[in-house]
N, C-alpha and C positions, 0 to 999 in steps of 0.2 A: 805660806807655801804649802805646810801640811793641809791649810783649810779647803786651799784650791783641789789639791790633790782629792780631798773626801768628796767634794762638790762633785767634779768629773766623775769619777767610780759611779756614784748614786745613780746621775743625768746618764749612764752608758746602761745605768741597768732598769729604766724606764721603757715601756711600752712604747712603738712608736704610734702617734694620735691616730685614730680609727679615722675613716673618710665619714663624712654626713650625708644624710638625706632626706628631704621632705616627706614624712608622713604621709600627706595627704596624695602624696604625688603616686604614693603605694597601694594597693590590692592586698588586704591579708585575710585568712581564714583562721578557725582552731578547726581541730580534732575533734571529730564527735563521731559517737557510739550509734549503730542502730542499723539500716537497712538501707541499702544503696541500688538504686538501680539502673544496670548496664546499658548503656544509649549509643548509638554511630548517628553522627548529624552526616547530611547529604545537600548540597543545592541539586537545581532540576526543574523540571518547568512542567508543565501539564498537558498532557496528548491528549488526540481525542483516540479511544477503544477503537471504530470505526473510522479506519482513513483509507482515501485513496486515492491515488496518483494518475495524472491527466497523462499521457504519455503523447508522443507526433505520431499520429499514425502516417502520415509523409511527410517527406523534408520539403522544407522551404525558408523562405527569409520570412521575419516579424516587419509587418508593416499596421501594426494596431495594436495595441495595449490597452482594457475595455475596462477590465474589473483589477483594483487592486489586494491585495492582501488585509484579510480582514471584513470584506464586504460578504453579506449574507447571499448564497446563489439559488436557484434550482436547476432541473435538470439542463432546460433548453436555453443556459447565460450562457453565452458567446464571452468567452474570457478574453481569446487572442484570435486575429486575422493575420493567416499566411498570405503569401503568394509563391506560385508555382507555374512561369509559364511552361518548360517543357508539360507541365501535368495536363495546363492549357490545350496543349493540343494534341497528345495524348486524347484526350476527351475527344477531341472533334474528329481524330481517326475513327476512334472506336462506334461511335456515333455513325460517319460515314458508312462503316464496315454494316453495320445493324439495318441502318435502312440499305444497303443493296442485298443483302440477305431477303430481309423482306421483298421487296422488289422481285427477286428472281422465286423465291416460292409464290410469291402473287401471278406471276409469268405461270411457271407447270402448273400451278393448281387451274388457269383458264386453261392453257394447252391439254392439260389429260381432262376436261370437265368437254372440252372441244369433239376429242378421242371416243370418249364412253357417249356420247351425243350421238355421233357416227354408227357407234358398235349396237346403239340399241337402236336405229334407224335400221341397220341392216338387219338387226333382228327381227323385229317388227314386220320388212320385207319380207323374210324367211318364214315367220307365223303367215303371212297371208299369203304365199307362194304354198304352204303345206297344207292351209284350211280349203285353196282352188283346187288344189289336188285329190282331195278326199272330197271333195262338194262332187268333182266330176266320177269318180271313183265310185259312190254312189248314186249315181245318175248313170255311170254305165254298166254299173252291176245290175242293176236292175233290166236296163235291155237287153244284155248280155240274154236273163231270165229270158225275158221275151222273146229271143231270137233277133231281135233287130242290128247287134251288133257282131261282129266274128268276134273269137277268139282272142287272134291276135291284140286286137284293139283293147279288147277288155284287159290283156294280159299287160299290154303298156300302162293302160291306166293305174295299176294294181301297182307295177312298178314306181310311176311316177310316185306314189304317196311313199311309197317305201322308203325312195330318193329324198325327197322333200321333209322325212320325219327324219333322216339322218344328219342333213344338214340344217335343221334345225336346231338338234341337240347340238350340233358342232358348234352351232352357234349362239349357244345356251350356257356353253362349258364355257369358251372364250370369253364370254360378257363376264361372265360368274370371276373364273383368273383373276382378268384384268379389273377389276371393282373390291375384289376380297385379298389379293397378293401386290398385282402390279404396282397398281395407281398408293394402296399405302407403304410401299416399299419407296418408290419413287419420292413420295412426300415425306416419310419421315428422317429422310435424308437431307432434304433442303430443310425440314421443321429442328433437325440437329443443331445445322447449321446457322441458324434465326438465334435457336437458344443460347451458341456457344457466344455470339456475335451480343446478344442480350446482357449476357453473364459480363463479359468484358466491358460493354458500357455501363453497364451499374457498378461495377468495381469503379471502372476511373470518377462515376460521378458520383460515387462515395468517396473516395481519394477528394477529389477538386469540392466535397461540402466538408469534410475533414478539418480544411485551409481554417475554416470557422470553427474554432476549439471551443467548445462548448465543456460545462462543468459535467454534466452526465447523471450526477443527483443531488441529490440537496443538502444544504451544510455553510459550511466556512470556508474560502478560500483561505487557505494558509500559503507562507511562504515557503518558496524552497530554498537548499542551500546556495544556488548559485542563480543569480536574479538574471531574467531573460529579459533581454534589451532590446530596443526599437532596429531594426536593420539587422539582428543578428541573426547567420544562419543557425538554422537547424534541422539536426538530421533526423532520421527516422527513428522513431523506439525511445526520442531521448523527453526525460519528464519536464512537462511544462508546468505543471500545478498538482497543488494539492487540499481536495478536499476534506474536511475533517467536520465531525459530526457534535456541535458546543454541547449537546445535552447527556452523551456520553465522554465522560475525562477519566483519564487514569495520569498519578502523577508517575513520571522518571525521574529517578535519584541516579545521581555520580556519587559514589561511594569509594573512598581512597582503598585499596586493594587491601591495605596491612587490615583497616578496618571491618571490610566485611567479608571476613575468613567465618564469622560463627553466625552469621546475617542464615536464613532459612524461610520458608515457604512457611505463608502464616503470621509470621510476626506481624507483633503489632505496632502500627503508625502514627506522627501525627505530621497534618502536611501545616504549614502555615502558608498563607497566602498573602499576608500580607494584608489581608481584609477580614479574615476570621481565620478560623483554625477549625481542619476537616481531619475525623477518625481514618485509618484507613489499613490495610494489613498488606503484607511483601506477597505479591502473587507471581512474578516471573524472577530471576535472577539472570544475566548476562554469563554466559559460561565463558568469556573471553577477557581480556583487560586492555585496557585502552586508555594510551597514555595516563598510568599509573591510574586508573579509575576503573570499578565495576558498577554497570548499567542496573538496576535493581525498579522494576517495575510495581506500583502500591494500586492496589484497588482500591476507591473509595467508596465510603458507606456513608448513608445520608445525601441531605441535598446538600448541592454545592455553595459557598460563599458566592454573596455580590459579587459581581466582576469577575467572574472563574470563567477563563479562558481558554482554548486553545494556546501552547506556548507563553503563557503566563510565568514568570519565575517563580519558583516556593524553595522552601526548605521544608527539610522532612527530618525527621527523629522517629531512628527505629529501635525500640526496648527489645536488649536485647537477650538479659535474665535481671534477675534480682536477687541480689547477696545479701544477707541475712544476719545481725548481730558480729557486726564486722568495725573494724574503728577506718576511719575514711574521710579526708578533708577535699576542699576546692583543688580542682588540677591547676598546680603550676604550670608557668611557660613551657618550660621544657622536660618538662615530665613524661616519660613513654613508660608503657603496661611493661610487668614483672622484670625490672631495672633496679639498680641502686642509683639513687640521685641525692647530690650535694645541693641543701637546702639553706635556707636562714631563719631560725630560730628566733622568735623575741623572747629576750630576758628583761629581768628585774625594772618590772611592771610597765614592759615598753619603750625603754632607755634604750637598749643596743638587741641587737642582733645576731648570733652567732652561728656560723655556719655549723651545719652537723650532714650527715651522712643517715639517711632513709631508704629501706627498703619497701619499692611499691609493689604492689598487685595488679589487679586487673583496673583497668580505668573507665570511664564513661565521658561522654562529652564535657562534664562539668566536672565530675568530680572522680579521686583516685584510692584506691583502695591502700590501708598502712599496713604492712606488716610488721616491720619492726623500726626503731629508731625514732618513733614520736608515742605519747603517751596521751591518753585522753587528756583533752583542756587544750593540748598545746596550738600556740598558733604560729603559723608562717606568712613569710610573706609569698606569694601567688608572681606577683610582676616581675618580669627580666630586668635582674641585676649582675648582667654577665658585664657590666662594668668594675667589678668588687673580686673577680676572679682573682685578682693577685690577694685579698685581705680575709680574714677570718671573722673579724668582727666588725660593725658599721653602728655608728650612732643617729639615732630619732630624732629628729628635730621637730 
């Protein structure tokens, strides 16, 4: 009974068994000394510098779909065909309008060409009614000399040229008027007219060649965000495509908000494509945030990797200092910058595990700065074992 009794006591003051876990199934780092450098990774896809957007210059419905996304264009590729009958016949007013315009200055320019026909026919008259006058004029001056004619007669004669030189001029000044005021008054009223009538048909049939959405320069067609479909209307102003220039890229990073607080103009990049890996430094930053993300634009340097596209996906890694004789391991799961965080420890040579309590520092993509509670050498485990939250210590298997 007594024996029972010791048994119990002992067995009540035992540990209870730690939970197990496959080794290999873990992620662990040590502690090491030396020089760490501060990183924010980003996904993002690659722009071209040089882009720009096809826009409707008029509304109409999609009745052609020519060029896809992705296809090489130049100026004069017809990407999309609208239709627009109101624009249809729009045109053919405007059109009608133009030639009777024409029409009626073709009319005044015979009728006033009819007019000044007339005006120099009577002038004409007036010249040789003034040259008879002064022919007789001296023809009878001269007998007058002689005695052969009275007076009077001569003095009519004398008259008649005087008459005849005045309405002459009269009819010198009138030609003159109507040739230098009239006649281009008159015209450049219906020439008004021709132009406005002009203006307005070239507008509808720039509108009605519009219909045929050409790319406008040379490049890439890229996609937009909302794909324009066969029958679907559209309005004016709104974008149908977009060109983008492959030999000019710059990458766009999404960058978590918390993360690029110390992100600046300059830094330096690298983009991974997937295909190679391109140098490249932070030239724009997003002064806004969007859904939890800031837009961070990287210029690159050098020539581009195989296959660098337009909208190509990458990731990007921006350095963003470097810390210097600092102790600093692998970032664990859940690790966030200048925190204390509840860790696991391996002890006595990889056997068990024991939870401890660490204070970080600043962090990098991979790895996080110690301040206190790990000691150079030591190593932890990295992988989420928020299964273990209830236990302090775990055994290796």
């Amino acid at each position: 009974m007594v024996l029972l009794s010791v048994i119990t006591v002992g067995l009540s003051r035992l540990e209870p068994a730690c939970p197990s876990v496959e080794r290999e199934a873990l992620l662990f780092d040590k502690v090491e000394e030396g020089d760490m450098t501060l990183e924010v990774r980003g996904i993002g896809t690659l722009v071209s510098e040089d882009m720009m957007v096809v826009p409707a210059l008029v509304s109409g419905r999609i009745t052609k779909i020519l060029v896809e996304p992705g296809t090489v264009v130049d100026p004069n590729t017809v990407i999309l065909v609208m239709d627009n009958p109101e624009l249809h016949l729009q045109l053919l007013d405007a059109e009608s309008a133009l030639n009777s315009a024409k029409s009626r200055l073709i009319a005044e320019k015979a009728r006033l060409l009819d007019r000044l026909l007339d005006m120099q026919a009577g002038l004409a008259q007036s010249q040789a009614s003034y040259e008879r006058a002064k022919l007789s004029y001296e023809v009878e001056k001269q007998q007058f000399s002689d005695g052969l004619i009275s007076e009077l007669q001569f003095t009519v004669s004398q008259n008649a040229v005087e008459n005849q030189g005045k309405l002459l001029d009269i009819q010198k000044q009138r030609f003159d008027v109507f040739q230098d005021k009239i006649q281009p008054s008159l015209l450049s009223e219906l020439e008004a007219s021709v132009k406005k009538a002009q203006s307005a048909y070239d507008l509808r049939k720039s509108q009605e060649d519009s219909l045929f959405v050409r790319a406008g320069v040379a490049g890439v067609l890229s996609p937009i965000q909302k794909r324009i479909e066969l029958g679907q209307q559209i309005a004016s102003g709104q974008i149908l495509a977009r060109i983008t220039n492959p030999e000019r890229l710059e990458a766009r990073l999404q960058i978590p908000q918390g993360q690029a607080r110390d992100i600046q103009i300059g830094l330096p990049v690298e983009i991974d494509t997937y295909n190679g890996i391109i140098s490249g430094s932070v030239s724009r930053i997003e002064p806004t945030v969007v859904e939890g993300n800031v837009s961070v634009d990287i210029h690159l340097d050098g020539q581009l990797p195989k296959g660098a596209r337009p909208d190509l996906s990458v990731v990007g890694t921006i350095q963003i200092d470097r810390l210097t004789d600092i102790l600093y391991v692998g970032r664990p799961v859940m690790a966030s910058a200048d925190s204390q965080c509840e860790l696991f420890k391996i002890i006595e040579d990889g056997k068990y595990a024991v939870r401890i309590v660490a204070k970080l520092g600043r962090t990098s993509v991979s790895t996080v700065e110690i301040l206190d509670g790990l000691a150079l050498g030591d190593e932890i485990i990295l992988s989420d074992i928020s299964q273990f939250e209830e236990v302090d210590k775990i055994r290796m298997k």
